[in-house]
Structure formats: C-alpha cells, structure tokens
C-alpha positions as CSV (number, residue, x, y, z in Angstrom):
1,X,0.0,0.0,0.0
2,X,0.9,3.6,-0.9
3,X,0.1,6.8,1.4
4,X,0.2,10.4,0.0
5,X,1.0,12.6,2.6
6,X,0.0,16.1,2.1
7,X,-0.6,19.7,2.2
8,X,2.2,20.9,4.2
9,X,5.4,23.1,4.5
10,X,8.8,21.6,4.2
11,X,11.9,21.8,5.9
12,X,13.9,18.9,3.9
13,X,17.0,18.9,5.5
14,X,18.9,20.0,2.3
15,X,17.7,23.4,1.5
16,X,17.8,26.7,3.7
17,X,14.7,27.3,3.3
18,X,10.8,26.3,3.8
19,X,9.0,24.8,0.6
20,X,5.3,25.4,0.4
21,X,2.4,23.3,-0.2
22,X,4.5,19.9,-0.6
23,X,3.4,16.4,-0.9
24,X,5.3,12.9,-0.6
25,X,4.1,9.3,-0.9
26,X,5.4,6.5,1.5
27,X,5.6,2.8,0.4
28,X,4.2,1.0,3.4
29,X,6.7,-2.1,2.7
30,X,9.6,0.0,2.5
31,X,8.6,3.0,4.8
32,X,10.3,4.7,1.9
33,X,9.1,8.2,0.0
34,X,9.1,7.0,-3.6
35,X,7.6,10.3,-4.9
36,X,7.8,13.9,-3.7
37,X,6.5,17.0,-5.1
38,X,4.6,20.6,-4.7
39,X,1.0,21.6,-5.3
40,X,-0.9,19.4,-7.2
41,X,-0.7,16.3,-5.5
42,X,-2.0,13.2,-7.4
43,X,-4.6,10.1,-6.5
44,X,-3.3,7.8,-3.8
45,X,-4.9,4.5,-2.2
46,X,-4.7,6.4,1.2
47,X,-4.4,10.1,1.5
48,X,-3.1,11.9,4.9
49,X,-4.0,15.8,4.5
50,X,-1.7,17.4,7.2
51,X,-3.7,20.7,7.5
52,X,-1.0,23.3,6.9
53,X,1.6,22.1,8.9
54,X,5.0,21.9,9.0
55,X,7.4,18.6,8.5
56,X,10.5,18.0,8.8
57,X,13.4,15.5,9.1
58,X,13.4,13.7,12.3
59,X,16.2,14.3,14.7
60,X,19.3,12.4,14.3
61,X,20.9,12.7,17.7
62,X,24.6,11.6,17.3
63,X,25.7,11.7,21.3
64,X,23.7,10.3,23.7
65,X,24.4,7.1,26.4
66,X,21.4,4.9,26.4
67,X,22.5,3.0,29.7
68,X,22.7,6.0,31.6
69,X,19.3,7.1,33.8
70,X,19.1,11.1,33.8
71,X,17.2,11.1,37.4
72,X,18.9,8.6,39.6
73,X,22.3,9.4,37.8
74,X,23.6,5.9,39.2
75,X,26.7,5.6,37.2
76,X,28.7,2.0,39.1
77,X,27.7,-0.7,39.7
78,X,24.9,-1.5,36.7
79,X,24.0,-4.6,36.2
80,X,23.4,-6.3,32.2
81,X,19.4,-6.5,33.1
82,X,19.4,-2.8,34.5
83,X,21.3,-1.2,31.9
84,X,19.3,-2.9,29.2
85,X,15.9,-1.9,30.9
86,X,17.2,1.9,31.2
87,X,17.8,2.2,27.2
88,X,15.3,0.7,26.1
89,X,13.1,3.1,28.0
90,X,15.1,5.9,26.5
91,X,14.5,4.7,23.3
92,X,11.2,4.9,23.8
93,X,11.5,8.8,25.7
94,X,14.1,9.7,22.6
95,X,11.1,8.9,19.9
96,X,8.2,10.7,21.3
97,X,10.9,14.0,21.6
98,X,11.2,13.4,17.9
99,X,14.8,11.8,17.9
100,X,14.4,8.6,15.4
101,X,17.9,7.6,15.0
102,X,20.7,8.0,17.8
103,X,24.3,7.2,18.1
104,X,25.1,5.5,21.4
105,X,28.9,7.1,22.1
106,X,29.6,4.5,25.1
107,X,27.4,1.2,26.8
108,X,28.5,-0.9,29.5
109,X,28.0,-4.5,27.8
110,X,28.1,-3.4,24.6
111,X,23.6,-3.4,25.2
112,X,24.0,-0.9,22.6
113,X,25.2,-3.5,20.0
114,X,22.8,-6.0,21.3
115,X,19.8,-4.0,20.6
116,X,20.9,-2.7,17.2
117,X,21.1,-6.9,16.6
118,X,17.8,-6.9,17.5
119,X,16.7,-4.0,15.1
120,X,18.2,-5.6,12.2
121,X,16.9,-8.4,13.0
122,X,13.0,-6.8,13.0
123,X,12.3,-7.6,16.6
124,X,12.8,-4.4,18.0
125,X,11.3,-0.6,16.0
126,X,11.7,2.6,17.3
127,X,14.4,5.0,17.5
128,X,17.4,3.0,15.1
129,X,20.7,2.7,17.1
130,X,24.7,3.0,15.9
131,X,26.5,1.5,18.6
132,X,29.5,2.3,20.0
133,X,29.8,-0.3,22.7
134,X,32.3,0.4,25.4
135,X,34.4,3.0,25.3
136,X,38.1,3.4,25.3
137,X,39.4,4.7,28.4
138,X,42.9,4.6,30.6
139,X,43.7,2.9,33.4
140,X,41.4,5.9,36.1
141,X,40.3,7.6,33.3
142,X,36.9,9.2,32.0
143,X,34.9,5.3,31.7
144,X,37.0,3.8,34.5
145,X,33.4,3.4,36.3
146,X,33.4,-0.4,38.4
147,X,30.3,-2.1,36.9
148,X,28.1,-5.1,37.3
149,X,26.3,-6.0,40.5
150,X,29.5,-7.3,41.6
151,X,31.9,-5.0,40.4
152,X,32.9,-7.7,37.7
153,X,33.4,-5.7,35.0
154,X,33.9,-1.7,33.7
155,X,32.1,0.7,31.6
156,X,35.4,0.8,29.2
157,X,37.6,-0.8,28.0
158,X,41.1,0.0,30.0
159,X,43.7,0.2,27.3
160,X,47.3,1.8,28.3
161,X,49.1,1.5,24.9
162,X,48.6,1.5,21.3
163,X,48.3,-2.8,21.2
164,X,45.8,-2.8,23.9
165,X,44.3,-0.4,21.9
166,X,44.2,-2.4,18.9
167,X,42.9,-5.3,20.7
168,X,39.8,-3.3,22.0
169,X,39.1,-1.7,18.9
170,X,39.0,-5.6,17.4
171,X,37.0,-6.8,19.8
172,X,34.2,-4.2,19.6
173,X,34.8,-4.8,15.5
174,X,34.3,-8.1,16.3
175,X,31.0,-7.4,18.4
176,X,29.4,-5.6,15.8
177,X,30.1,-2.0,17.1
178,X,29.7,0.7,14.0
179,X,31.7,3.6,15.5
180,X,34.7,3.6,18.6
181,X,34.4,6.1,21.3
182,X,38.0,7.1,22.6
183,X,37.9,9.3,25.9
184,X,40.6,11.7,25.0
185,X,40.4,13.9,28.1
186,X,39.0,13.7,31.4
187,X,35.6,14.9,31.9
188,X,32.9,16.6,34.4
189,X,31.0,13.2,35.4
190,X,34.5,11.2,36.4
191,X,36.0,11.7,40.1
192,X,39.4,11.0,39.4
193,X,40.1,13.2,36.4
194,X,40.4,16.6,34.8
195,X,38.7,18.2,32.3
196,X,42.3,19.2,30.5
197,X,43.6,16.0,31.8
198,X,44.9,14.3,28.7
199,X,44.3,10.9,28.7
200,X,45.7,9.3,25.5
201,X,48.8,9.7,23.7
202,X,48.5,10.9,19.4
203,X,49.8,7.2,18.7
204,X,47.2,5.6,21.1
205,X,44.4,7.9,19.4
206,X,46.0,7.0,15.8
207,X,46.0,3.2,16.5
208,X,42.4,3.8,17.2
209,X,41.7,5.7,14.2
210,X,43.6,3.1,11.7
211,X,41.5,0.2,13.0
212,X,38.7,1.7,13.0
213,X,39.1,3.5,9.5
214,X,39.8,-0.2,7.8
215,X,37.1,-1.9,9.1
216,X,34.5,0.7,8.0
217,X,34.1,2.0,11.2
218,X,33.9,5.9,12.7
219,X,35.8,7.1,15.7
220,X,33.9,10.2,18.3
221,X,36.6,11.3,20.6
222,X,35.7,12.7,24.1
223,X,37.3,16.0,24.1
224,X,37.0,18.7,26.3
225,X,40.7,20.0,27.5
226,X,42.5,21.5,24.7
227,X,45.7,19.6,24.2
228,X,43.5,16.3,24.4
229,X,41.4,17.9,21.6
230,X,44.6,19.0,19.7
231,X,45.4,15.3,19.9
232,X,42.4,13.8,18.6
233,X,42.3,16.1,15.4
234,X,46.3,15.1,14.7
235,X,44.9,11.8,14.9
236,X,42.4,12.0,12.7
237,X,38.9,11.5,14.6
238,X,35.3,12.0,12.7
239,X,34.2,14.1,15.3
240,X,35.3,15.8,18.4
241,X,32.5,15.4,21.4
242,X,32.4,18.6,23.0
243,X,35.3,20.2,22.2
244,X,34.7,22.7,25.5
245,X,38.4,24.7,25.3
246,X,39.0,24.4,21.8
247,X,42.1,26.5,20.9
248,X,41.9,29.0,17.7
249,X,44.8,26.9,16.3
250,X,42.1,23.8,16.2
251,X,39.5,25.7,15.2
252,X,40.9,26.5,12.0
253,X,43.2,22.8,11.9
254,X,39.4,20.8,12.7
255,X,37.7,23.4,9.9
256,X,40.6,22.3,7.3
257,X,40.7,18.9,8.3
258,X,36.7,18.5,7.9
259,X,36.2,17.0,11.1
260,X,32.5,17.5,12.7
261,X,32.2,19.1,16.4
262,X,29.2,18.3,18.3
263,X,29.1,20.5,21.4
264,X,26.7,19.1,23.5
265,X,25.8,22.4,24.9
266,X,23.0,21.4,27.5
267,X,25.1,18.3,28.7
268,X,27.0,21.6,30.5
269,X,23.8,23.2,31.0
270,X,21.7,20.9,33.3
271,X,24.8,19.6,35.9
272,X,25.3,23.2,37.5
273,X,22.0,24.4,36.8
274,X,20.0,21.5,38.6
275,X,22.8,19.6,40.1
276,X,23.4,21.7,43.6
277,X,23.1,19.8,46.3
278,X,22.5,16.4,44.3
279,X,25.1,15.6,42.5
280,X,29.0,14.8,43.7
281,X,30.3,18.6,44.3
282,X,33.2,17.3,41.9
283,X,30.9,17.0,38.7
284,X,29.1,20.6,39.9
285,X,32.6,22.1,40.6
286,X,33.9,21.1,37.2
287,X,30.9,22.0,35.1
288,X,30.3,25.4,36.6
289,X,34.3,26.2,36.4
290,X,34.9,26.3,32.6
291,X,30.8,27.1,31.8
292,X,31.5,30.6,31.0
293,X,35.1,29.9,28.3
294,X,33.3,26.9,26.6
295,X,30.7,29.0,25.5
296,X,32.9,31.6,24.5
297,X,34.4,29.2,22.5
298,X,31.6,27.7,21.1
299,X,30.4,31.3,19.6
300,X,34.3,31.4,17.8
301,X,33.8,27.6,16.6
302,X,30.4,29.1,15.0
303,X,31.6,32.2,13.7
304,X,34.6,30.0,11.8
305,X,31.9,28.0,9.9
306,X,33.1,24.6,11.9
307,X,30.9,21.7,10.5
308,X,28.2,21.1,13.5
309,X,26.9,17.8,14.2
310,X,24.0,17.3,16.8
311,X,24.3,15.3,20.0
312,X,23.1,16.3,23.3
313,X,24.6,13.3,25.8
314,X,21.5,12.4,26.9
315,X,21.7,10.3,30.0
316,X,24.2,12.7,31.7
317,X,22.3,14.1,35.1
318,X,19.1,15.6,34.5
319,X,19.4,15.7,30.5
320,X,16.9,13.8,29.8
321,X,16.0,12.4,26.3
322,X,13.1,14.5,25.9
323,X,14.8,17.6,26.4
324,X,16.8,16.5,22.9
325,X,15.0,19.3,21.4
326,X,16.2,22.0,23.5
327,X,20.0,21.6,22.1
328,X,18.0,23.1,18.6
329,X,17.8,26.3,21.1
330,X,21.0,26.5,23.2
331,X,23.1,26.1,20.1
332,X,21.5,29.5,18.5
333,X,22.5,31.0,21.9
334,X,26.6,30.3,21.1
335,X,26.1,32.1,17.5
336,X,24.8,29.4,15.6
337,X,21.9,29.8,12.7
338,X,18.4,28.3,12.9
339,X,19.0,26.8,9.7
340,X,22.9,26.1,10.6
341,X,21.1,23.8,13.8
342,X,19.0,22.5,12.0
343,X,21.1,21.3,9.3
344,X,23.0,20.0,12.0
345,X,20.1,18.0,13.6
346,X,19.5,16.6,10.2
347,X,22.0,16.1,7.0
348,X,24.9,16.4,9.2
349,X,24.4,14.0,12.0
350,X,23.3,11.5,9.2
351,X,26.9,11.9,7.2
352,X,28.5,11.8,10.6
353,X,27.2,8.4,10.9
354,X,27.3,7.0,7.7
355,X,23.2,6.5,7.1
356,X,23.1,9.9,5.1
357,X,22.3,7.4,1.7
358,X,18.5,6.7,4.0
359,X,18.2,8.8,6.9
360,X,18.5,12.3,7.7
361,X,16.4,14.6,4.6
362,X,13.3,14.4,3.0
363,X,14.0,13.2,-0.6
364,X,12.8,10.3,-3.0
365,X,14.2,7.2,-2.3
366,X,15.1,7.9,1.8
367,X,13.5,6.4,4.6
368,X,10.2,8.5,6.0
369,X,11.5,9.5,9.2
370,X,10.2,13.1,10.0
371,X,7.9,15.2,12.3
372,X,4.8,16.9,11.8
373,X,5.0,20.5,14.0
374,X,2.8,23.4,13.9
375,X,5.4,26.3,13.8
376,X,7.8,27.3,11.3
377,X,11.1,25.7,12.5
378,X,13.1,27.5,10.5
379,X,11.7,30.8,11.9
380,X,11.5,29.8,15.5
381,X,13.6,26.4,16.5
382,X,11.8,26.3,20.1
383,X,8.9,25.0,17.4
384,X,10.9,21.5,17.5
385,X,10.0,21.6,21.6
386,X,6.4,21.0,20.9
387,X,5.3,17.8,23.0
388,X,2.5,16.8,21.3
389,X,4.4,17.0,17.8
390,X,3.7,14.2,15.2
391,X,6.4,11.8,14.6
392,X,6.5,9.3,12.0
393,X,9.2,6.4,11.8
394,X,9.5,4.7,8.1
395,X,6.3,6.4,7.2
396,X,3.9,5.2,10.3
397,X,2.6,7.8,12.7
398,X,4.3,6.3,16.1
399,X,3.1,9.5,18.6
C-alpha cells in the first residue's frame, strides 16, 4: 500500500529554506518516500492531509548514552538487566521527543550493539541505534566506572598502549560496534580526572583511528581540554564530542581537516543548573568552572563556519532524552543559525554516521522518518519543543 501525505510546508534537511504546499508518498513495505512534489498532489490508495503544517526531518541525535538514567544518575555498579531496561526506556522517551535515530557514544555490555542486533533483525522498532559499545578509556580515566552488580566488569575498556588499543578496537569490531568512542580527556562526570587531563597519547588515538578506518568504522573522541582535543584532530577522529576549550589553532586545523564538532551544549547546561546539592560537588565544581570559556568558544567555533553535528549526551544528570529538542535552542544561543542547527540535527548528523544514503532529509528514495509540528522551524527552532508533535518512523505515525 501507498500513502500520500499532504498539504504541508517543508523543511527537507537539504535546502535553507521552507518549501510550500509539498506532498510525498510512502511505500508502506519499504517505509520509503518513492515520490515527492509541490501543489498538485495526485490520486493515492490512502491520503493523509496534514492541514497546513509543517514537516521536517526527524532528529538524528549523534551523542547520547542509552544505559545512563538522567534522574537517579547511578553511574557503578549496573548490572546487564538494568542497563538494558534503562535504554530501552530511553529509546522509547528519545522517539516521542522526535529523535528517530541515535548514536550510542559508550554502553557498559556493549547493550547498545545487542539491541541494534535486534533491530536488524525486526524484533525491536523505534528509535534505530549505531552502537559504539564500550568505550576506550585509561587505566582511572573518564569510563573507569566499576560495573556489574559485583563489580565484575567496567564501563570501558582499559587500554594503556597502542596494542591494547588495537585489541579493543577488534573486539568491539568483532562485536558488531559501527563507531569507537575514545575518551581523549577527562571529563565533568569522572571523580578521578580533569577536564584538560589528557588521557591518551596521538599514537594511542592513531592506532584507534587506523583500526577503525579499515574496518568501516567511525571514531567520536571525548574531548573537552584543549591539548586532548589537539590530539584527537592530529589523529584523525570524525568528530570531536564537545570540544569545550578548543584553541583557535584547532579551530581552524578541525575546519581544514573536515572534522565534525558536536558540542553538546546542554550536557553543560543541566549539571550546574539543577545539580546543587544532588550531584557529587566534583561533577558541579567542574561543570560550573569552565561554563563561561566553553561557551565563549563555542560562539568562535560558529563564527569560523566549523561543520556542527547534533548530540546532546542524553543520559548525563538531569538531561533527559526528551529535552533532545532543547539543544536546537541552546546552540542559536553560542552564534549558531536556525537553519545552521537544524542542518546539524539533520544532514549532518546522518553523514557523521554514515546513514546519510537513508536517513536524515526528506528526498525520493530515503527512509520517511520526519515530524509533523505546527510552527515554522526554521523561523522559531523552540517549534521543535512542541510535545504533542507528530512523529512518524519509516512512514507510520508512532506518537
């Protein structure tokens, strides 16, 4: 069966601009768009008259951590069941907020890999999953967290030199991981660490890099002190998560280089504005201390036309996957465009993780992910907040 979806504006995720009075049909087999065009929109089997609205891509969220609960911010001692049960309810939370694909960027028992099994295997829809597994980490570094109900086991792996590296990058190859997750530099949520603390060497991070590269597999590096960032652009990373005290130097080196930032603005946002009193002073300390620079630097990294992808790092305390929307917003308030946001959101984040040739714009031939909103996004990105927003996944209305 064949739907033709109609009378609506569209943001496709390609052009700058909204295109009025557009139509699309979906093949229900597929969930594909096998024919888009404007005004005039001809017969169909089942017709779906969307009143005016607006649609839009739906939001490809490139940093979040599916194992990690927002509210209880229990971060040791996870058990396989409990991790499992948290991300799948965030799947679910990411999805009604509009998110329809996600890159995990770090799972305790590679869960993250195991559920994207089950995906392509058809017993599990929803919000579609690139898995990272566990992360790379040194020995007290930024996943050196003591997991399973007996402490069996760690969020990372613990690699202290370029053939452990190796090893772990196999392994998660092995696994079925689709991207590596190196933490670069220490970071607010770890007790033992920095945020400038630099916690790999540029051979380490290479190693990574070159296994990853030849096995068709991405590399994020966690990066928020700047030598660490330095590092991971030498090396060669996709993206830089973060990116907090990015020097000018790497502004222009990660510009040249093509490299994607994603800044993760409210992952900074919600630990000193919520966390006082709840969280470990350590992680409220940390945040609060460089709040005021990394948004200074965010506005330069804007200015310089750095290519944006969108992740938000949902999971981290008390950024919850429904405020995924809300990133659309804070990133206009460090300099960046609507349309550079939501761009970002969009074809991007879907190049950044290697599904651009199905996923992230509205085009013939691509999967029918996208959201039904009754603002102009493009004028007004807080239109993306809207809770009771339609969002269809491969061309079914899910919420």
């Amino acid at each position: 069966m064949q739907t033709l979806y109609k009378n609506f504006d569209l943001f496709d995720g390609l052009k700058p601009e909204i295109q009025k009075d557009a139509w699309f049909i979906v093949d229900s087999e597929s969930g594909e768009i096998v024919k888009l065009g404007f005004k005039d929109a001809p017969d169909c089997e089942k017709v779906v008259d969307l009143k005016g609205k607006y649609v839009m891509p739906g939001l490809i969220n490139s940093h979040v951590h599916l194992m990690m609960n927002p509210i209880t911010n229990k971060l040791e001692y996870l058990s396989e069941a409990e991790v499992t049960f948290t991300a799948l309810n965030n799947l679910k939370e990411a999805l009604k907020a509009g998110v329809t694909y996600v890159r995990d960027c770090g799972c305790a028992f590679d869960v993250d890999i195991k559920l994207r099994r089950l995906q392509e295997e058809g017993q599990l829809g929803g919000t579609e999953i690139v898995p990272s597994g566990r992360p790379m980490c040194i020995t007290g570094g930024h996943a050196d967290f003591t997991e399973g109900i007996d402490g069996e086991t760690t969020w990372g792996h613990l690699v202290d030199s370029s053939d452990e590296m190796r090893h772990a990058v196999r392994r998660q190859f092995k696994l079925g991981a689709k991207n590596i997750k190196v933490m670069a530099t220490g970071g607010v949520m770890s007790a033992t660490d920095q945020i400038d603390d630099t916690e790999f060497s540029v051979d380490e991070l290479k190693t990574a890099v070159a296994e990853a590269h030849t096995k068709h597999m991405t590399v994020a590096a966690h990066a928020e002190g700047t030598q660490g960032i330095h590092n991971a652009i030498i090396a060669g990373v996709d993206s830089v998560e973060h990116g907090c005290l990015i020097s000018d130097d790497d502004i222009d080196l990660i510009k040249e280089k093509g490299i994607y930032l994603t800044p993760t603005v409210i992952a900074s946002y919600t630990i000193p504005t919520y966390g006082e009193g709840k969280l470990p002073s350590y992680m409220v300390d940390k945040a609060r201390g460089f709040l005021d620079k990394f948004y200074a630097r965010m506005k330069v990294v804007n200015k310089a036309g750095v290519k944006l992808a969108f992740g938000t790092d949902a999971g981290t305390p008390f950024n919850r996957f429904a405020d995924t929307p809300k990133e659309l917003e804070l990133l206009t308030k460090v300099g960046a465009s609507n349309v550079e946001v939501l761009l970002a959101a969009t074809k991007n984040s879907a190049h950044l993780l290697r599904i651009d040739d199905k996923y992230g714009s509205i085009q013939e031939g691509k999967i029918a992910d996208f959201l039904v909103l009754d603002h102009d996004p493009l004028a007004d990105v807080k239109a993306v907040q809207q809770v009771d927003k339609g969002v269809y996944k491969k061309g079914v209305k899910v919420y």
